[in-house]
N, C-alpha and C positions, 0 to 999 in steps of 0.2 A: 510769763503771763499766758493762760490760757485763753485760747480764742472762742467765740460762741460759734454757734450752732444755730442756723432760723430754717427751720420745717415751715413751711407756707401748704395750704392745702385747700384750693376753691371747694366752697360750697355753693352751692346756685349762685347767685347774681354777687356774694361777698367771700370772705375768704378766712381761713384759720390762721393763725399765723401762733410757732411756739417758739423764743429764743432761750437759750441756754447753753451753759456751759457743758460740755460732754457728762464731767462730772455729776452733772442735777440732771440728767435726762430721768434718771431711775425717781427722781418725784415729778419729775415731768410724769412720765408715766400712771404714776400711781394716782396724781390728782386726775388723768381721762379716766384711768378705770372707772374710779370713785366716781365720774361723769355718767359714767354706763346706768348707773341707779338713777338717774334722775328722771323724774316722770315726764318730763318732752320727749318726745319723740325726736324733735330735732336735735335736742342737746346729748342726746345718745348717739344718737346718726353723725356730728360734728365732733364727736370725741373718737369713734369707731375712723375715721379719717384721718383724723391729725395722728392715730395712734399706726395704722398703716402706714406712713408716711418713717417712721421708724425701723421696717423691711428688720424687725425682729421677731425669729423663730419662734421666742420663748413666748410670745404674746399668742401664739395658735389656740393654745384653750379657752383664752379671753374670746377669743374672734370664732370659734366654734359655737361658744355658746349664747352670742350674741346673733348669731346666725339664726335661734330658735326664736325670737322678738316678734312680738304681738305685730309689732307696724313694717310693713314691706319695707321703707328705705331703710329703716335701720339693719334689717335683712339683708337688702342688697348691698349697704355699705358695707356690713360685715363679709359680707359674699366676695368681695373687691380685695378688703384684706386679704383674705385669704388669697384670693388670685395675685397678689401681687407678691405673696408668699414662695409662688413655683420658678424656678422647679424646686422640690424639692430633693436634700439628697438624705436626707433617711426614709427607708424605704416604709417606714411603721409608720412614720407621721404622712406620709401619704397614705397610705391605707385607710388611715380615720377620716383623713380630709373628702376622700373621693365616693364613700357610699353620700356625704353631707352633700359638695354638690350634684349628685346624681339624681338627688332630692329636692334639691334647691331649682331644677333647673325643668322641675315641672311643680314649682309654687304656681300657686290661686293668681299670682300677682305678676304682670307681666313685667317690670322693671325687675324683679328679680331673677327671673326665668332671665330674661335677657345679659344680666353682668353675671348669672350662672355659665351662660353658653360661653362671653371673653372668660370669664375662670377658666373652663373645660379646656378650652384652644391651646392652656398654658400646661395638661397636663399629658403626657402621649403616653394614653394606655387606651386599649383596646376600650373599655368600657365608659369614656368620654370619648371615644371615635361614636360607637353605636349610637349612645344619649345624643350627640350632636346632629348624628343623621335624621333623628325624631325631631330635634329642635328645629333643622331646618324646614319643617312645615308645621310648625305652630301656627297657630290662627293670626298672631300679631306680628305685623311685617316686621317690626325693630326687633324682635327676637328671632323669626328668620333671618334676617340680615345678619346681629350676631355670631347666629348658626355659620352661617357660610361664611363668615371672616374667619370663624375659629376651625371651620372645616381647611379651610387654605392651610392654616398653620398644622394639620394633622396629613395633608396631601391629597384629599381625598377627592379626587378628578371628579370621579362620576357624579358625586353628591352635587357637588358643585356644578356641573353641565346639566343634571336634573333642575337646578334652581333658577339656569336661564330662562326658565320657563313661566317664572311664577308672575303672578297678576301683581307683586307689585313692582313698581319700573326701581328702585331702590335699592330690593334684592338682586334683582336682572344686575343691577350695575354695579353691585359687591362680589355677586357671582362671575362678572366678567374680568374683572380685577386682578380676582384672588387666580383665575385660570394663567393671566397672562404672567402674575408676579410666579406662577409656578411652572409660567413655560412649556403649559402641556400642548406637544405637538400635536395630540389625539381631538383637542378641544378646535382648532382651526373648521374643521367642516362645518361643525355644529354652532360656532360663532360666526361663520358666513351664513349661514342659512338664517340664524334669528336675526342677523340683519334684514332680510329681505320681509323679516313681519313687524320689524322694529319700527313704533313709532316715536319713540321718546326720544330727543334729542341727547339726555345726559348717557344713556345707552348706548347709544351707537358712537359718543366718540369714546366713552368706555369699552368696543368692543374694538373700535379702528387701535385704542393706545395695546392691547391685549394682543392683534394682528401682532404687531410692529414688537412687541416683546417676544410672543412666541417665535418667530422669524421663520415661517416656513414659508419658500416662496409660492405654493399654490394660493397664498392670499395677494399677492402683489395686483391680479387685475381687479379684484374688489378695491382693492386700496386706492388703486390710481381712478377708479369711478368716484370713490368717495372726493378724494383729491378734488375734484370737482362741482362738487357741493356747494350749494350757497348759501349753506352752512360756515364762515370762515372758520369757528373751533374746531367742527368737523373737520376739515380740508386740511389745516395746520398738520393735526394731530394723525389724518391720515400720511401728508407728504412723509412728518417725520417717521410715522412707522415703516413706507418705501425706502425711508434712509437705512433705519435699522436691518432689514432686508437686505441692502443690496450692499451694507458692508460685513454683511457676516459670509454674503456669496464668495467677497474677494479671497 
C-alpha cells in the first residue's frame, strides 16, 4: 500500500492543505496550474504556494511566468517559489531566474521587493550581492531589513555595518544579528560605539548577543557594564556573551 503525502502551506490567518498519493501528485499539480487562470487574485496567489511546497524544478516556468501577474502577492508568491527553488544546479536555469528577480526586487510593490531580496540571499552571484546592496536602502524598512538578512547569507560585512545605522531600530537589529551569526571581528568597534547612541532596547541586546558571538575580548568591559543594566534581558544576554568570551580565551 502506498502511503499519502500532506503539503500543508499557511496562507494568512488559514492554510492549504494537499494530500495524496505520490502517484496523483502530477494531477495534484495540474489542477493548481489550472488554479493560476482563475480570476482571484487570492486563488492564484494560494495555488502559486501549495505548488512551491512541491520544491520541483520542472515547475520554474510555471513560477516565472506567474512572476509577470497584474496583483503583487500573486508576484511575490511566485517570487518565493522560486526562491525556494535555489540553489540551483543548472547553471541555464539560473541564468533565467536571476535577470527576473533582479527585476523583481525593484517592483512598484514593496512586498515584493521584499521576498525578491529573501530570494537574492539564496542566490551567490555577484549580481544579487550588488541588487542587495541597493535593497538595503530602500525606502521601506521590511525590504531593508530583508536586504540585510540576505546580505548576511552573501557575507557582506560592510553593507551590513552601514545598516547599523539606519533610522529604523528593526534594521539596526537584523543588521546586528546577521554581523554576530557571521563573526565579524571587524564589526566589534562599530557595534560598541552604536551602543553608546543606542536607544532601543530590542538593539542593544541584539548588539550585546552579537558581542558574545563575535568573542573578541576588547568587548568584555562594555559587556560587563551592560551586565549591569536594569535592563534584566539586557543583563542576561550581556553575562552570557562574557561567558562566550571567556571560554574561547581558555
Amino acid at each position: 500500500m502506498h502511503g499519502l503525502a500532506v503539503i500543508v502551506v499557511l496562507v494568512g490567518g488559514g492554510s492549504f492543505q494537499a494530500t495524496a498519493a505520490p502517484e496523483d501528485w502530477t494531477e495534484a499539480k495540474r489542477a493548481l496550474i489550472e488554479q493560476l487562470r482563475a480570476p482571484e487574485a487570492t486563488r492564484r496567489r494560494d495555488a502559486l504556494l501549495a505548488l512551491s511546497a512541491f520544491s520541483d524544478p520542472t515547475l520554474l516556468p510555471v513560477f516565472q511566468a506567474a512572476a509577470q501577474d497584474s496583483e503583487a502577492s500573486v508576484r511575490a508568491a511566485a517570487i518565493m517559489a522560486l526562491g525556494r527553488l535555489m540553489p540551483m544546479e543548472k547553471s541555464a536555469e539560473l541564468e533565467d531566474v536571476i535577470p527576473l528577480l533582479l527585476r523583481a526586487v525593484m517592483d512598484s510593490h514593496p512586498l515584493v521587493r521584499r521576498t525578491a531580496a529573501w530570494a537574492l540571499g539564496r542566490v551567490h552571484d555577484p549580481r544579487a550581492t550588488n541588487a542587495l546592496r541597493e535593497a538595503a536602502r530602500d525606502s521601506e524598512a521590511a525590504v531593508r531589513a530583508a536586504a540585510v538578512e540576505a546580505l548576511g547569507e552573501h557575507r557582506e560585512e560592510a553593507a551590513l555595518l552601514e545598516r547599523l545605522q539606519d533610522k529604523d531600530a528593526f534594521v539596526r537589529r537584523q543588521a546586528a544579528r546577521a554581523l554576530g551569526q557571521l563573526r565579524a571581528r571587524a564589526a566589534t568597534a562599530p557595534l560598541i560605539a552604536r551602543l553608546g547612541r543606542e536607544k532601543d532596547p530590542e538593539v542593544k541586546r541584539a548588539i550585546a548577543w552579537a558581542l558574545g558571538e563575535i568573542g573578541d575580548p576588547q568587548a568584555a568591559e562594555t559587556l560587563r557594564t551592560l551586565s549591569r543594566s536594569p535592563d534584566p534581558y539586557l543583563s542576561a544576554m550581556a553575562h552570557e556573551a562574557l561567558r562566550k568570551i571567556r571560554a574561547r580565551e581558555r
